[in-house]
C-alpha positions as CSV (number, residue, x, y, z in Angstrom):
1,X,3.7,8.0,26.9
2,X,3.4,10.0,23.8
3,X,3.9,14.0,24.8
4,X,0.8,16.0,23.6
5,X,1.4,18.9,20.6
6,X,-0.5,21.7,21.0
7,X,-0.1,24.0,17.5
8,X,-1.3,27.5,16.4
9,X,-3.2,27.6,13.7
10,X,-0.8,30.2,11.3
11,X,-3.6,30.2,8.3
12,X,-6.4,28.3,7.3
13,X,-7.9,27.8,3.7
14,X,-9.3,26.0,1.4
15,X,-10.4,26.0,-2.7
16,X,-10.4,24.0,-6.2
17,X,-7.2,23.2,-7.7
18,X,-5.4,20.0,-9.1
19,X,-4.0,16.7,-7.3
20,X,-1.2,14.7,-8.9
21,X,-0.7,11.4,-7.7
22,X,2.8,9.9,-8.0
23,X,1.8,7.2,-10.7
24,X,-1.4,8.6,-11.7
25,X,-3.2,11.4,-14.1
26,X,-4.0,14.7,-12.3
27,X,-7.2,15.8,-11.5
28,X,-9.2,18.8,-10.2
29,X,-9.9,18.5,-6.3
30,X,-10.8,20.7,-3.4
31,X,-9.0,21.2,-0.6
32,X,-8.7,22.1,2.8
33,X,-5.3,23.2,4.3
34,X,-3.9,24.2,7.7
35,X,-0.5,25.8,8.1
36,X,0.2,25.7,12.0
37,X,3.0,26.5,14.5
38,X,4.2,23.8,17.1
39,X,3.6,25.5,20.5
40,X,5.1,22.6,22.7
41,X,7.5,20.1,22.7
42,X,10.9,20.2,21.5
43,X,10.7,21.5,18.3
44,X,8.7,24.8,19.9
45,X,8.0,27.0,16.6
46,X,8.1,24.6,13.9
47,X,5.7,24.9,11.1
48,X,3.5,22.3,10.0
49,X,1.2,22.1,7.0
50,X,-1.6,19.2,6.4
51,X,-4.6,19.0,4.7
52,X,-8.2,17.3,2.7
53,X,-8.3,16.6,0.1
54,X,-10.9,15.3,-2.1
55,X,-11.1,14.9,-5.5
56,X,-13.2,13.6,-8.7
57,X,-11.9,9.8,-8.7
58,X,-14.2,7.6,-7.7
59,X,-12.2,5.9,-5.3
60,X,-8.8,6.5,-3.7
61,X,-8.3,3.9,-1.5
62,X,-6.3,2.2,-3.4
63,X,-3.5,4.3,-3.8
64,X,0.0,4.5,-1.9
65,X,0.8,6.4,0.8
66,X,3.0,8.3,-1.6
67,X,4.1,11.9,-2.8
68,X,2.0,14.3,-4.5
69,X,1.5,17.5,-6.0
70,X,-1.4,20.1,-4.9
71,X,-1.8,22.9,-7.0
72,X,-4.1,25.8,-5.8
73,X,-6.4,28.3,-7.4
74,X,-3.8,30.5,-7.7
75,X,-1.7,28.5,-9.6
76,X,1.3,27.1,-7.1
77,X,1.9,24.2,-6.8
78,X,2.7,22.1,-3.2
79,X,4.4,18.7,-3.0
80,X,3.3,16.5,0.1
81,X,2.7,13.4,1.3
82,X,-0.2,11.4,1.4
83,X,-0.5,10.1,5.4
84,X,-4.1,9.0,5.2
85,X,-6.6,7.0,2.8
86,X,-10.1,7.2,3.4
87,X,-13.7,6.9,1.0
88,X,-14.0,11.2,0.9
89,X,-10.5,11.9,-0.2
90,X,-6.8,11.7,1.6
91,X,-4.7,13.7,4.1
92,X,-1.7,14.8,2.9
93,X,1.1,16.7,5.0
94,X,2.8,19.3,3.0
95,X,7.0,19.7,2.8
96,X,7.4,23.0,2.8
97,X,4.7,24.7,5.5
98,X,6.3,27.7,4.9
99,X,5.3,28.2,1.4
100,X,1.6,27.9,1.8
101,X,1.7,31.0,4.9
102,X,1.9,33.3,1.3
103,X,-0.2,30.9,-1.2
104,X,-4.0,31.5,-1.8
């Protein structure tokens, strides 16, 4: 039985920036992004960072589940992973949570 996570939501936002695709040409996208705090389980304070993202090109379904690069309106710039693939856009879970607490 998988143990349920319960998080905190830390900061929530969301904008117009750029999305770089390992392989591919950016392009602008908008995005939604959650940095949250683990509440339960073993790792009790860990941050997490996901978000959607959608974006110009007409179709990403058929790209990897690969590494990219999310830059924000404000200019920095986030690598992640994609984890997700659907018609609207993708779901990518960021490296470094920490970073986007002070970003936007």
């Amino acid at each position: 039985m998988k143990a349920f996570r319960r998080m905190e939501v830390m900061r929530s936002f969301g904008g117009e920036g750029w999305l770089r695709v390992s392989g591919l040409a950016a392009t602008t996208a908008r995005y939604d992004i959650k940095v949250m705090r683990r509440t339960t389980t073993a790792s009790i304070g860990g941050l997490y960072a996901a978000g959607f993202i959608t974006t110009e090109m007409p179709s990403m379904m058929g790209v990897p589940l690969t590494s990219v690069l999310v830059t924000l309106e404000d200019g920095s710039a986030h690598r992640g992973r994609i984890t997700a693939i659907s018609a609207q856009g993708v779901e990518v879970s960021f490296d470094t949570p920490l970073a986007l607490l002070s970003a936007a």
